[in-house]
C-alpha positions in Angstrom: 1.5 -6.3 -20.5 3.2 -2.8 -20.4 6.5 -2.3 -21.3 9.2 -2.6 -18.1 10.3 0.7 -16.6 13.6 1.6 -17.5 15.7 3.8 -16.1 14.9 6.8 -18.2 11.1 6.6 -17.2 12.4 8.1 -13.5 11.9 11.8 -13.4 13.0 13.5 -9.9 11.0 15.3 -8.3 8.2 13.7 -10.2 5.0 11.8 -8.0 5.1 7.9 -9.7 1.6 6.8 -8.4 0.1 5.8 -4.9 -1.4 2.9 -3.4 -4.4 2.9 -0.5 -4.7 -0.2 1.8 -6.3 -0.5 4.9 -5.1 -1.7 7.8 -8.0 -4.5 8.6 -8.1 -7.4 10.9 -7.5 -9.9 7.6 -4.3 -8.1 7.3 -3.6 -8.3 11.1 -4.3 -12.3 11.1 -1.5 -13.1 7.9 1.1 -11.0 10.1 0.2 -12.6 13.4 0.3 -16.0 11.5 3.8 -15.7 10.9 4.7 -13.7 14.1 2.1 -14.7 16.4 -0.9 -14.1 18.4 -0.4 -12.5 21.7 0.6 -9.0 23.0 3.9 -10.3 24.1 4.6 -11.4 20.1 3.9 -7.5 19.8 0.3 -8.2 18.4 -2.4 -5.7 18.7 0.1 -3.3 19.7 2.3 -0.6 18.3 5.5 -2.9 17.4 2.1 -5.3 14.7 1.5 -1.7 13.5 4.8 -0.3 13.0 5.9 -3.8 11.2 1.9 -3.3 8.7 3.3 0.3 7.9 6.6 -1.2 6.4 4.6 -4.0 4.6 2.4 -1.1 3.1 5.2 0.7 2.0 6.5 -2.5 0.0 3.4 -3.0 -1.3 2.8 0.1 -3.0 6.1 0.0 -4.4 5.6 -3.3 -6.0 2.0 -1.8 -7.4 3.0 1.6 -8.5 6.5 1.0 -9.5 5.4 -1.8 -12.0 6.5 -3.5 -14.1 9.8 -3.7 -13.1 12.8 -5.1 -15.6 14.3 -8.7 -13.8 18.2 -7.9 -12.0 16.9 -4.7 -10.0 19.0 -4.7 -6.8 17.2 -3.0 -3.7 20.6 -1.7 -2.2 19.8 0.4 0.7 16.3 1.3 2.9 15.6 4.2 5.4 12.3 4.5 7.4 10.6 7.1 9.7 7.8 5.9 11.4 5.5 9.4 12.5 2.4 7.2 14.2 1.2 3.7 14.0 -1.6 2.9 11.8 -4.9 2.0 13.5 -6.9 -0.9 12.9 -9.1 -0.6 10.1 -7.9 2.9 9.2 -7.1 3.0 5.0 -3.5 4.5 4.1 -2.6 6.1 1.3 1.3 5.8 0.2 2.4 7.9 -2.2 5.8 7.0 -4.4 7.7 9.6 -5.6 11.3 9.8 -7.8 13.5 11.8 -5.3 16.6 11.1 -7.8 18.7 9.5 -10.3 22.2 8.9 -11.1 24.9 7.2 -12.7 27.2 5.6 -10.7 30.3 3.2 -11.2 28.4 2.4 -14.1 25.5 1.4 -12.7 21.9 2.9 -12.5 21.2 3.9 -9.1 17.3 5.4 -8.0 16.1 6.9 -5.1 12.2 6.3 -4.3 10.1 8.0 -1.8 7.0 6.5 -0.4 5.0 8.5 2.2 2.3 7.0 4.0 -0.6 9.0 5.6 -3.9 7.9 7.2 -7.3 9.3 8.1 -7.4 13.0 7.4 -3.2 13.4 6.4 -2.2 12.4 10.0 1.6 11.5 8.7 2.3 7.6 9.3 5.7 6.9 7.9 8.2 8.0 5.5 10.4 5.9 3.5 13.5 6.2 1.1 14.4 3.1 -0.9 17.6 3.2 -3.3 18.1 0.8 -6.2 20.6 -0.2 -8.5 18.0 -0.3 -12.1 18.4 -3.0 -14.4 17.7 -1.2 -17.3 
């Protein structure tokens, strides 16, 4: 097991890693499973792919941004949606250190994930700020 990232591993302005999943019909079943089946529950439609793109965006920050020290506090999310992700179309999400600071004593990080799909075509941007355990 690596050692935990720790506060002073964050470099601004610096890319952390990326993460490519594709948006397939297995992935489309577990969220209907929970949110159901038919257009009117929002599947096969914009609101199942707008709701994947967020999931994607947690995803590769739990695989690129790993491992993470136990007591992290996810204090604050922002997230632009460009253009839905279409079935079966892989995405590639980028996470990126967009800062750092010390705060009320506390470590606080700012994390960028920006997800693209087939050929660049912009998907979604995200900014995630968390108080670091250590």
């Amino acid at each position: 097991m690596s050692t935990v990232i720790t506060f002073e591993d964050f470099n601004p302005g610096a890319v952390m890693g990326e993460s490519v999943e594709v948006f397939d019909e297995k992935l489309a079943q577990r969220w209907q499973k929970i949110f159901g089946d038919q257009p009117a529950d929002g599947a096969n439609g914009a609101a199942e792919g707008a709701s994947l793109a967020v999931v994607m965006m947690m995803r590769a920050y739990l695989k690129v941004v790993a491992p993470r020290p136990p007591g992290n506090v996810h204090a604050r999310q922002r997230f632009s949606l460009e253009s839905t992700p279409r079935q079966g179309e892989a995405i590639r999400t980028v996470i990126a250190c967009v800062e750092k600071a010390f705060k009320r004593e506390r470590r606080y990080v700012e994390l960028q994930a920006r997800g693209t799909g087939e050929e660049g075509r912009p998907i979604f941007t995200g900014r995630m700020t968390l108080i670091w355990a250590a």
